[in-house]
C-alpha positions as CSV (number, residue, x, y, z in Angstrom):
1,X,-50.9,-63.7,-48.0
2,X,-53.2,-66.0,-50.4
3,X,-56.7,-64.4,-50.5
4,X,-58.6,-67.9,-51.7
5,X,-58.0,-71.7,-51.0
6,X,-57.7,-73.4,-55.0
7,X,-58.5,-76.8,-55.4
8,X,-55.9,-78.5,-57.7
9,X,-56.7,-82.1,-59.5
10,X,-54.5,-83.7,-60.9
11,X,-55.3,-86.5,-63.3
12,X,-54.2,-88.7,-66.3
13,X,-57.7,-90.2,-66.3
14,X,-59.8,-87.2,-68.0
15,X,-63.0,-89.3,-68.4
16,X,-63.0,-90.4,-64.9
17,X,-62.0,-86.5,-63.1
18,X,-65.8,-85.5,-64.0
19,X,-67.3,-86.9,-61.2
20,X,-64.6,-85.9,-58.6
21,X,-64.9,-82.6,-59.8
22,X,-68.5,-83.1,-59.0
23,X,-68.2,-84.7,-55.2
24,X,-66.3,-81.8,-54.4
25,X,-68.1,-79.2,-55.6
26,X,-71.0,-81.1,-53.6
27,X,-68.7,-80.5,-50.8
28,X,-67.7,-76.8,-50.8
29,X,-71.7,-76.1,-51.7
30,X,-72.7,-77.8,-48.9
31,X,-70.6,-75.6,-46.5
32,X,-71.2,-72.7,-48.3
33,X,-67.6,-72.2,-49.9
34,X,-67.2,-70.9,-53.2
35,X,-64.1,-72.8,-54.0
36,X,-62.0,-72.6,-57.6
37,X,-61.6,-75.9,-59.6
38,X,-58.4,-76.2,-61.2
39,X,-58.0,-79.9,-63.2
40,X,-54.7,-80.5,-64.7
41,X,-55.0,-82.9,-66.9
42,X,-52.0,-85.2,-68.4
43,X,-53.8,-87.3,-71.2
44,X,-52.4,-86.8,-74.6
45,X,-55.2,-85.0,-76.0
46,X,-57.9,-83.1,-74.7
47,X,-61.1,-84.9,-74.2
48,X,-63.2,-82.0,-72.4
49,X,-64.9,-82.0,-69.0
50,X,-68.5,-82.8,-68.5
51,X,-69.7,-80.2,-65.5
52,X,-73.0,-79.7,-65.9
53,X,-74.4,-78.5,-62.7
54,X,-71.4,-77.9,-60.8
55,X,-71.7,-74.6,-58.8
56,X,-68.1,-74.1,-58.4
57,X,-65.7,-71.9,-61.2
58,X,-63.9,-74.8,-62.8
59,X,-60.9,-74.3,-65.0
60,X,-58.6,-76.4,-67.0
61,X,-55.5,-76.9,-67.5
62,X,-54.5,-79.2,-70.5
63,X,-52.1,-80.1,-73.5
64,X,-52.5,-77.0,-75.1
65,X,-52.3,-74.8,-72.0
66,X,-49.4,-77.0,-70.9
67,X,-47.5,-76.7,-74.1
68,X,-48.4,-72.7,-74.1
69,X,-46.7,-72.7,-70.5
70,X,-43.7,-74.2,-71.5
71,X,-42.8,-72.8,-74.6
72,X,-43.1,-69.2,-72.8
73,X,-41.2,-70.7,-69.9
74,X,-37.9,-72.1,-71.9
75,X,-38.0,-68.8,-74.4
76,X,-36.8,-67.3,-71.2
77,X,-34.7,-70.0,-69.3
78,X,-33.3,-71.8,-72.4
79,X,-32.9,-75.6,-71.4
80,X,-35.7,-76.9,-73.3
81,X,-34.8,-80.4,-72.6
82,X,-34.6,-80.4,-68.8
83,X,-37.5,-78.2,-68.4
84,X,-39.9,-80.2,-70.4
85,X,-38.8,-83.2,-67.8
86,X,-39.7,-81.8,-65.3
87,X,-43.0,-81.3,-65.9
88,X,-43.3,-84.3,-68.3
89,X,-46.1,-86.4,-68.2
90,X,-45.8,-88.6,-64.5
91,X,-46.8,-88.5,-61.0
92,X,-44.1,-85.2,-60.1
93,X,-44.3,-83.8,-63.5
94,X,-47.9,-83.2,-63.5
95,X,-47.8,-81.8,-59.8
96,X,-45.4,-79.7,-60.6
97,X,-48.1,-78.0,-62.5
98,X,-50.0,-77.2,-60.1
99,X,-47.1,-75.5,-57.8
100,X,-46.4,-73.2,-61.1
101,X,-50.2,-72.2,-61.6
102,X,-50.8,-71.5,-57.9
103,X,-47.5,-69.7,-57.1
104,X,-48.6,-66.8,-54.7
105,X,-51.9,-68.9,-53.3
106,X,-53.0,-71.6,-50.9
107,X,-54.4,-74.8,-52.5
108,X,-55.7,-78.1,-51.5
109,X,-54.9,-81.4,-53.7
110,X,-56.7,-84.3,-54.6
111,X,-56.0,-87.0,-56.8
112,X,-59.1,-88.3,-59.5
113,X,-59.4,-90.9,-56.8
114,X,-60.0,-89.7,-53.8
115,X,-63.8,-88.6,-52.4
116,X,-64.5,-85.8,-50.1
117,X,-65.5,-88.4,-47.1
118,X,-63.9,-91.2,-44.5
119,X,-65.0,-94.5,-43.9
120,X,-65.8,-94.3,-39.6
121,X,-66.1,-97.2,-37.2
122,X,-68.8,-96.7,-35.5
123,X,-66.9,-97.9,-32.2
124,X,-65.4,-94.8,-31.6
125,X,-63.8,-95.9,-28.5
126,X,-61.3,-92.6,-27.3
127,X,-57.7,-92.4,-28.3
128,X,-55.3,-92.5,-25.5
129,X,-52.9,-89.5,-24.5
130,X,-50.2,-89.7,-27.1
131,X,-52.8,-91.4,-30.1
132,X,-53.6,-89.4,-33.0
133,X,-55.7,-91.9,-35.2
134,X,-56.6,-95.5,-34.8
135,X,-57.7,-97.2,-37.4
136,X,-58.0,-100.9,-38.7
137,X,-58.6,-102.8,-42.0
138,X,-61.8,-104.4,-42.3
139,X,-63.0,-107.0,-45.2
140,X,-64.9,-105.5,-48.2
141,X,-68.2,-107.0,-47.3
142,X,-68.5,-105.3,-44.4
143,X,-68.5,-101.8,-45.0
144,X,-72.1,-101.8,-44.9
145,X,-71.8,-101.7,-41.0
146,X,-69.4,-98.3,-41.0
147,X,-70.2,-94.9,-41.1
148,X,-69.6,-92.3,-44.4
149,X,-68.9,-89.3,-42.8
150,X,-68.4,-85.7,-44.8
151,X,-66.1,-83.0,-43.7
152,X,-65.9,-79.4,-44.3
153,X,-62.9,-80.0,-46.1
154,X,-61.8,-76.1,-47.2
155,X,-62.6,-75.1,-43.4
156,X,-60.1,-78.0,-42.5
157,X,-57.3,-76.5,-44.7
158,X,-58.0,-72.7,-44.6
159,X,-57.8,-72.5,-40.9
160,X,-54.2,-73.9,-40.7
161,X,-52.4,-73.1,-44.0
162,X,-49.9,-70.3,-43.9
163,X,-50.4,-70.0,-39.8
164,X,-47.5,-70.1,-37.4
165,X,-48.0,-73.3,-35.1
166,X,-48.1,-71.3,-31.7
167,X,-51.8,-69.7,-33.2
168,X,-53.0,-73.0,-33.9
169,X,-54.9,-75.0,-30.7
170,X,-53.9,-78.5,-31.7
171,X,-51.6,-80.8,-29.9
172,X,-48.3,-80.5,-31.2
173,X,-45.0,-82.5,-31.1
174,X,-42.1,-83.7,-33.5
175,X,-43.4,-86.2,-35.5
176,X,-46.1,-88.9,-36.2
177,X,-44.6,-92.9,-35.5
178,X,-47.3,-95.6,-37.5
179,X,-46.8,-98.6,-36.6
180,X,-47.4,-100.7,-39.1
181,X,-44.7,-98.1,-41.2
182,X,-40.9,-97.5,-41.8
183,X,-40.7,-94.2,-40.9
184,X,-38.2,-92.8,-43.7
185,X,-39.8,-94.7,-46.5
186,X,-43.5,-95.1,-45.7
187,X,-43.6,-99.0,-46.6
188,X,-45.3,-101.7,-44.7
189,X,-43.4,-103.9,-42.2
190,X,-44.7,-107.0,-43.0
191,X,-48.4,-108.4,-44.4
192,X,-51.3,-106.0,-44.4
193,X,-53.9,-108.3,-43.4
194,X,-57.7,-107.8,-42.3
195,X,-58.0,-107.4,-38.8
196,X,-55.0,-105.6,-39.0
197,X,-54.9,-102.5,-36.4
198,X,-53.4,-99.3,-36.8
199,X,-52.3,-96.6,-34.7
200,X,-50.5,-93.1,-35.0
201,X,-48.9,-92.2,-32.4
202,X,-47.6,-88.8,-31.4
203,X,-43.4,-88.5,-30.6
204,X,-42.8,-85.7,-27.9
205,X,-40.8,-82.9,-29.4
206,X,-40.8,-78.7,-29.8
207,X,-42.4,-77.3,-32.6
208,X,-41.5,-73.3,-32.9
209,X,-44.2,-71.2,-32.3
210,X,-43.6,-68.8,-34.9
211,X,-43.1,-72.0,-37.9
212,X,-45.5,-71.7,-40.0
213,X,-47.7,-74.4,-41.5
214,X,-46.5,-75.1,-45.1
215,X,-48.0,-78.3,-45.6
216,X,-51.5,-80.1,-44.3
217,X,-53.0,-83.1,-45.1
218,X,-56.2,-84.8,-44.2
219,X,-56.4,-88.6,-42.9
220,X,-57.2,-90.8,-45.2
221,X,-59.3,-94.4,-45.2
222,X,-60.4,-96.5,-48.3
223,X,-57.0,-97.6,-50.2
224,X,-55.2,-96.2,-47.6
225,X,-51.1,-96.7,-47.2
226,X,-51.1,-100.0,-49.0
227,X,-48.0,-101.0,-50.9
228,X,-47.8,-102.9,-54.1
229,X,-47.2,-106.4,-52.3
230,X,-50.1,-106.1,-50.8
231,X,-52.0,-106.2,-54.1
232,X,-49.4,-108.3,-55.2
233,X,-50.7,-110.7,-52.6
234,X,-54.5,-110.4,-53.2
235,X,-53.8,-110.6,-56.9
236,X,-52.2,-114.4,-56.1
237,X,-55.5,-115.5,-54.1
238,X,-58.0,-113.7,-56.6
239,X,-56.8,-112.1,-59.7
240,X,-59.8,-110.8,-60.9
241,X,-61.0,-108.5,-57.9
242,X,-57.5,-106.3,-58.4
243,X,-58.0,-106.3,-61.7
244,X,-61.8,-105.1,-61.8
245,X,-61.8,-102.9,-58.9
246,X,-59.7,-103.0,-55.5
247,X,-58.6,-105.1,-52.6
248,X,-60.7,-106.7,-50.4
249,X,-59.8,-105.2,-47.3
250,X,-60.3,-101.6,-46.3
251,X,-58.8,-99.3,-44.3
252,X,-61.5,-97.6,-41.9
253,X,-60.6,-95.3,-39.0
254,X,-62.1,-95.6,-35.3
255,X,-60.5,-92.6,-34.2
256,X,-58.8,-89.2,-34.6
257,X,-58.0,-86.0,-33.5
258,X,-56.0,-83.0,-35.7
259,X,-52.3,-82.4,-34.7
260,X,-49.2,-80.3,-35.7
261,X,-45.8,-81.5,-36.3
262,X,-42.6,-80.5,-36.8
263,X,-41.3,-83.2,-39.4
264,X,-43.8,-85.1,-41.2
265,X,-42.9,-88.5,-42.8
266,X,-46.4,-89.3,-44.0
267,X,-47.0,-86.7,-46.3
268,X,-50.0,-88.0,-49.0
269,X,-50.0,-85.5,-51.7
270,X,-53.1,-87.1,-52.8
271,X,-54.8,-85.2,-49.6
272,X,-52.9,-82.5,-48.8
273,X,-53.0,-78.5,-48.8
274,X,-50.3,-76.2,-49.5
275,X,-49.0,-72.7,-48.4
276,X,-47.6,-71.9,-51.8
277,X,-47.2,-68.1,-51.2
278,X,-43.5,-67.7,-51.1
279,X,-42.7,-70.7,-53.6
280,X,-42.3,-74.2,-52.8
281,X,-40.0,-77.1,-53.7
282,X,-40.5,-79.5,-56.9
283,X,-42.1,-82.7,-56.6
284,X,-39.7,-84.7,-57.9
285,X,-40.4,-85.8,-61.6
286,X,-40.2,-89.2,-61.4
287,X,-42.4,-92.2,-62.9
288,X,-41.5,-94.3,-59.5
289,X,-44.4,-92.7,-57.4
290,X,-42.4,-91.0,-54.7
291,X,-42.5,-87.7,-55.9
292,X,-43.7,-86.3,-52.7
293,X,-40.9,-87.9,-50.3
294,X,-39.1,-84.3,-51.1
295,X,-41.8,-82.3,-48.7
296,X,-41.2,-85.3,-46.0
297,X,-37.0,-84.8,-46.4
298,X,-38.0,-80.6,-46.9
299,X,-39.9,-80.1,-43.4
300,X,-37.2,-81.0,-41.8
301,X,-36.6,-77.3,-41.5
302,X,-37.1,-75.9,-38.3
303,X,-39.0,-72.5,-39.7
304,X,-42.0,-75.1,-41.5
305,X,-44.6,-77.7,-40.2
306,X,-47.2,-79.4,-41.0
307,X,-50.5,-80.7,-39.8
308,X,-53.1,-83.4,-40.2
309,X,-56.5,-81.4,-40.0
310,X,-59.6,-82.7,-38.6
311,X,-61.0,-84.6,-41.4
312,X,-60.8,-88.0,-43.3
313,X,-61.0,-88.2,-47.3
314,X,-62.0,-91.5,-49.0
315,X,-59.6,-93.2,-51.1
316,X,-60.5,-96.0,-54.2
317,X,-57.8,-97.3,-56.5
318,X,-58.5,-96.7,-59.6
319,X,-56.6,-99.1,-61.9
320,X,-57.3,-97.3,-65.2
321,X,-53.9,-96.5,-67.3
322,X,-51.6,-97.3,-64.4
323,X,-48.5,-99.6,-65.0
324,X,-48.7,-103.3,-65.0
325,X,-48.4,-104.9,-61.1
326,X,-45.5,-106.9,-62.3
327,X,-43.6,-103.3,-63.5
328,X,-45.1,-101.9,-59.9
329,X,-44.0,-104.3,-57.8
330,X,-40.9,-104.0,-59.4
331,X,-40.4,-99.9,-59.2
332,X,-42.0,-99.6,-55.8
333,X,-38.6,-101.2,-54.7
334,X,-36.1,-99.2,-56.9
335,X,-38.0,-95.8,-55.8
336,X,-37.8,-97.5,-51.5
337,X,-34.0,-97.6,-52.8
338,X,-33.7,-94.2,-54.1
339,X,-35.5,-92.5,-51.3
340,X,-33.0,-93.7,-48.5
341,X,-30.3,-93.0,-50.8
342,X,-31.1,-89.5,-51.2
343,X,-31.5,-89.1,-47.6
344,X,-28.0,-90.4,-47.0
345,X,-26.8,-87.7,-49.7
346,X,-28.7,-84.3,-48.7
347,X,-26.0,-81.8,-47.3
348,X,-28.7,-78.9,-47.5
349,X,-32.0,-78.1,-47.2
350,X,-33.1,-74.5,-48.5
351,X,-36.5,-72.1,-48.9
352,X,-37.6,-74.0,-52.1
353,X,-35.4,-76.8,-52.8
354,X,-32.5,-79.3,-51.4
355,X,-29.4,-80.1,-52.1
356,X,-27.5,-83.9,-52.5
357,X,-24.4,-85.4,-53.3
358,X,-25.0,-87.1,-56.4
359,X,-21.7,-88.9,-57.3
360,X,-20.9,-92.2,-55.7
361,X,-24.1,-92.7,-53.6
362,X,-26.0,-94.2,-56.0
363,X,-24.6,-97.4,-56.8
364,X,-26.5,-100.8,-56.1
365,X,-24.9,-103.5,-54.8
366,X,-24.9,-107.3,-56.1
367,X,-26.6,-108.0,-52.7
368,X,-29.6,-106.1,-52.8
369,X,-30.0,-106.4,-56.7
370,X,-30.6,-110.2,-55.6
371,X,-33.2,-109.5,-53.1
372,X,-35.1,-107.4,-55.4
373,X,-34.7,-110.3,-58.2
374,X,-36.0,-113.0,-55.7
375,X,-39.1,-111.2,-55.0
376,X,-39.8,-111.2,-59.0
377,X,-39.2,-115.0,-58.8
378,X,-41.2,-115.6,-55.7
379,X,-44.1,-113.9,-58.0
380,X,-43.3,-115.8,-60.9
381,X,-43.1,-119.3,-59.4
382,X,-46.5,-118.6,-56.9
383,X,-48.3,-117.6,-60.3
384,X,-47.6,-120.7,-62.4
385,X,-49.0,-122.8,-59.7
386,X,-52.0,-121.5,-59.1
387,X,-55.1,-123.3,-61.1
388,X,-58.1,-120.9,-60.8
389,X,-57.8,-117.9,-63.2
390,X,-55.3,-119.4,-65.2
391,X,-55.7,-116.6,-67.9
392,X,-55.1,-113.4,-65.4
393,X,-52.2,-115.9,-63.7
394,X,-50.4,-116.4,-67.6
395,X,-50.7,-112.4,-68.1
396,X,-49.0,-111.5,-64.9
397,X,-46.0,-114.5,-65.6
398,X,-45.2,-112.8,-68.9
399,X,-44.9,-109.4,-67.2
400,X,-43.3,-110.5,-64.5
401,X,-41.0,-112.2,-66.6
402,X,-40.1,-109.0,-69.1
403,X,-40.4,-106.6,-66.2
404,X,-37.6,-108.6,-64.3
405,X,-35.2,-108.9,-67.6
406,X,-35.9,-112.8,-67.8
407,X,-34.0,-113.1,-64.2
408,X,-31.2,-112.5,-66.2
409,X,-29.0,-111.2,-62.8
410,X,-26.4,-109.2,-65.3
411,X,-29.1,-107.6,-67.4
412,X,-31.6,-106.9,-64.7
413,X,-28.9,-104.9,-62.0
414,X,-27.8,-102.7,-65.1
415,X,-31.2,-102.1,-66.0
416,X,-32.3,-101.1,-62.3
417,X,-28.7,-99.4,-62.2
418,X,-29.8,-97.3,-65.3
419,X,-33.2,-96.5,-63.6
420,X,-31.8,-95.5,-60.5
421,X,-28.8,-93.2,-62.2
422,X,-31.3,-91.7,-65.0
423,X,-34.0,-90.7,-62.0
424,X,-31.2,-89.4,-59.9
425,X,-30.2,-87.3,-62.4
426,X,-33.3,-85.6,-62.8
427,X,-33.8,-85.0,-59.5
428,X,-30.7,-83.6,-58.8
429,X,-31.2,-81.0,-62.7
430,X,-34.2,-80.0,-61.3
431,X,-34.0,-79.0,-57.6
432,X,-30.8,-76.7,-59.5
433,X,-32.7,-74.9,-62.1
434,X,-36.4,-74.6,-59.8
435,X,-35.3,-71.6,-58.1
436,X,-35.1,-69.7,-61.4
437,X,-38.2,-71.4,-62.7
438,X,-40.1,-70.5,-60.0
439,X,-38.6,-66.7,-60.5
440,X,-39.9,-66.8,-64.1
441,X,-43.3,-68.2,-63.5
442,X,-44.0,-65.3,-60.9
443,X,-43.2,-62.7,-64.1
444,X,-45.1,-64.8,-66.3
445,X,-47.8,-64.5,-64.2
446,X,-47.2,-60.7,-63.7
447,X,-47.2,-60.1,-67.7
448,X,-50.8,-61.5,-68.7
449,X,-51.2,-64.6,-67.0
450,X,-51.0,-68.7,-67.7
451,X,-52.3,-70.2,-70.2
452,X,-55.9,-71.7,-68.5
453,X,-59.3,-72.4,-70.0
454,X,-62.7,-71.5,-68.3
455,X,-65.2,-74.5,-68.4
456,X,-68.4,-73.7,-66.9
């Protein structure tokens, strides 16, 4: 059993993970946790971190060490090609990281993003039997009236991760149904808009007493489970608030209360915890930011659950080095695709990985090729007639316009054909060969360690 709770950051943005290294330090001082800081850092070349004053070990884990860790790794597994994809540089690769260098432990996760606090209604009117959370979105300008509220966010995780569900006094049942969510890809149903109300509820179901809790994850407000249309849309009434900052609504919660669950379709790796003791699976390695939609297909198993803990984290997009919104809103629709059909395919679900059927369930069809196209044009032609802004408006034409192959219908279904084949390639490479990595990690580990550096 881990001794220590780690927390893991994962970032491309090395001059902006100083200060979250700093907030949650504040936060682990402040309920008098001493708390390891692990950043794992995916920019091209180390910058350093700035800690001064932070209280809490933190350690680094960057090009160099990266490059050290893999070169050990393939001189014992060969397959230098396959390995270094799956922890390349991307939104899985990166995480993937941080399963290798805490193989053995617990460890929470936060993204560069997120902030060790929730955004509270102060209406805090009581759920009703089979609520979880309600929440709702609110205009910017009136977050002044809410409530920042902090949490004792290592308590949260430590008291569930690695326990079986029968020890834990939460309500329990199968899964969590959002309503404003499909549950098997985690996408809006329809416009997000503010006034908008949210609510969790609670789906009656067994969960074995003697599962134990692999997976946790706090609630989250701020940024919270907003798809790329959605900024698409503010983007089209006021180009330059998404392009400075965020969205001008924001998700606040009114109410919630901590829960354990047998499946769990919401997992947010960007606030979870993990029991990583006995190994875990991959996050898939993908650049279409799903690569945690393999723990929601993995704990399906009967012998694993998950929980939301009794705390809120505090998300704000950052839009520093992320793709264009033409190439998102794009992508965010091949990866929707590519979730469901993976689902479709999976004929096994083991201890650390799963297993699909890759050949001949992968193909995309003229019909939805066309509905992904339109929604490119629909962007295109609301862009050129907008007046205000006309420069942001003439930048986001262009990209729409390369990032959908010139609506060119031939050109752009092979290219989102290509995507969709290359990606489910990977996927399907590296839940085969993760076993074995995980295997050598664990002796790598054994025979003098990863390669890590001490900051402070």
């Amino acid at each position: 059993m881990a001794s220590e709770v780690k927390l893991t950051i994962p970032t491309y943005r090395n001059e902006h993970v100083s200060d979250t290294v700093r907030a949650y330090d504040e936060n682990f001082t402040k309920y008098g946790h001493k708390v390891p800081i692990l950043v794992f850092d995916d920019s091209p070349q180390e910058t350093g971190l700035d800690v001064g004053g932070v209280r809490n070990r933190v350690l680094y884990v960057g090009p160099n060490e990266k490059a050290g860790f893999l070169d050990e790794l393939i001189a014992r597994i060969g397959n230098g090609e396959l390995v270094r994809k799956i922890f390349r540089p991307s939104y899985g690769g990166n995480r993937n990281f941080t399963l290798a260098y805490t193989l053995g432990e617990h460890f929470i996760s936060a993204d560069d993003d997120m902030r060790p606090y929730g955004i509270i209604a102060r209406d805090r009117t009581p759920l009703n039997e089979r609520e979880i959370s309600r929440g709702r979105y609110i205009d910017r300008k009136d977050l002044p009236s809410m409530e920042r509220v902090e949490f004792d966010l290592y308590g949260a995780f430590s008291d569930v991760l690695g326990k079986k569900a029968g020890s834990i006094n939460y309500d329990k049942g199968a899964l969590l149904v959002d309503n404003l969510m499909d549950l098997m890809t985690n996408m809006t149903n329809g416009k997000l808009k503010v006034g908008t109300r949210n609510v969790l509820t609670l789906k009656k179901g067994n969960v074995r007493p003697d599962a134990t809790i692999k997976h946790a994850q706090t609630f989250r407000t701020g940024s919270a489970d907003v798809d790329i249309i959605d900024y698409v849309d503010e983007f089209l009434e006021d180009p330059t608030l998404i392009s400075v900052n965020d969205m001008k609504k924001v998700y606040v919660i009114e109410n919630f209360r901590p829960v354990v669950t047998n499946e769990n379709w919401r997992v947010d790796c960007g606030v979870s915890g993990y029991d990583n003791s006995e190994g875990l699976p991959p996050f898939f390695p993908t650049k279409l930011r799903f690569e945690d939609y393999i723990f929601r297909l993995w704990l399906q198993r009967e012998d694993v659950a998950s929980a939301h803990v009794g705390a809120v984290q505090n998300h704000s997009r950052n839009p520093y080095g992320r793709d264009s919104l033409a190439s998102e809103l794009l992508y965010e629709d091949v990866g929707k695709m590519l979730k469901l059909m993976i689902y479709d395919s999976i004929t096994k679900i083991d201890k650390v990985n799963l297993e699909f059927i890759l050949d001949g369930n992968f193909r995309i069809s003229d019909e939805k090729a066309g509905e992904l196209l339109k929604k490119g044009e629909w962007a295109f032609e609301t862009s050129k007639s907008a007046d205000k802004h006309r420069g942001y408006y003439d930048t986001f034409m262009r990209e729409v316009y390369r990032a959908f192959q010139e609506f060119n219908f031939k050109r752009f279904k092979e290219h989102i054909q290509g995507v969709v084949d290359d990606e489910a390639k990977l996927i399907s490479q590296t839940l085969e060969v993760w076993p074995q990595i995980l295997s050598e990690v664990e002796a790598v580990k054994k025979n003098g360690g990863m390669p890590i550096k001490v900051v402070n």
